[in-house]
N, C-alpha and C positions, 0 to 999 in steps of 0.2 A: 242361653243364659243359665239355665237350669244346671247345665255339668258342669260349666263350670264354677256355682257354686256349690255341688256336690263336692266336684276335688276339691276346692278349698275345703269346704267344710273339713272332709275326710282326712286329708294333710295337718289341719289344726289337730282334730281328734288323737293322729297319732303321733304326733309331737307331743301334744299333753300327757300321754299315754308313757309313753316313752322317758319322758324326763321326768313322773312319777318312780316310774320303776326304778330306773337310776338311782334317785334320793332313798332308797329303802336301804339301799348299801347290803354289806355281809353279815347276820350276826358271827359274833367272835365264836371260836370255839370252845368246849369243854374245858374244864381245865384237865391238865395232862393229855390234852390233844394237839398234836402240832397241826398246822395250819396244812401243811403239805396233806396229814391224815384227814381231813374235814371237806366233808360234801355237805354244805345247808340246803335244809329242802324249805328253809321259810325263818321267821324269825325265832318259832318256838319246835323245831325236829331239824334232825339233820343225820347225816351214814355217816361210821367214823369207822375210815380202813387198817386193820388190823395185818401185821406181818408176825410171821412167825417165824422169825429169823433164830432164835434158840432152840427149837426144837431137831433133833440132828435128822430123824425120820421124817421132816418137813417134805409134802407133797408140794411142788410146786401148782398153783391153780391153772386151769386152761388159760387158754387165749384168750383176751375180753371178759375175763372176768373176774372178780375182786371178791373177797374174802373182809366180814366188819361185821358191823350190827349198827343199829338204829337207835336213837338216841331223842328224848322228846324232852322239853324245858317244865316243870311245873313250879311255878315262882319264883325263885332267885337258885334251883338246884335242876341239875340234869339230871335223870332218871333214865336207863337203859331198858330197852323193850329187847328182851330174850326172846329170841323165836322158837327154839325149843322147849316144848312142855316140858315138866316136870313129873306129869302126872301120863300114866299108859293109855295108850288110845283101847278103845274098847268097838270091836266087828259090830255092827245093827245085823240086831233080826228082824227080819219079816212075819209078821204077822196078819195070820187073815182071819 
């Protein structure tokens, strides 16, 4: 009697679980982002893939792997997360 109100139980849980996550849907993309370029990682970040079809010296990227940056929502505007500093990385000394 016990398992099997465990699988019920377990079965409800991830049906609820399930048709939660469903209802949360896509957000939209950036603007000047097409839909095809937009990976969401949630409601407020998401990768947006970048081609460089213009450039004539264009390196083609490996296999499995994509070229973009990262993109986070802070109230009604998108805000790009640069991964590259701006600022020069500096060696650590050791001191004893």
């Amino acid at each position: 009697m016990k398992l099997i109100l465990g699988i019920v139980l377990g079965t409800l849980i991830a049906i609820l679980v399930t048709s939660n996550a469903r209802s949360l849907g896509n957000p939209s993309p950036p603007p000047g982002v097409s839909a095809m370029d937009w990976i969401p990682l949630g409601d407020a970040a998401g990768f947006v893939v970048v081609h460089d079809d213009a450039s004539p010296n264009r390196i083609n990227p490996a296999a499995g792997t994509v070229k973009g940056h990262f993109v986070v929502r802070r109230k009604d505007h998108w805000l790009r997360v640069d991964s590259t500093p701006d600022y020069g990385a500096q060696n650590a000394v050791m001191q004893r």
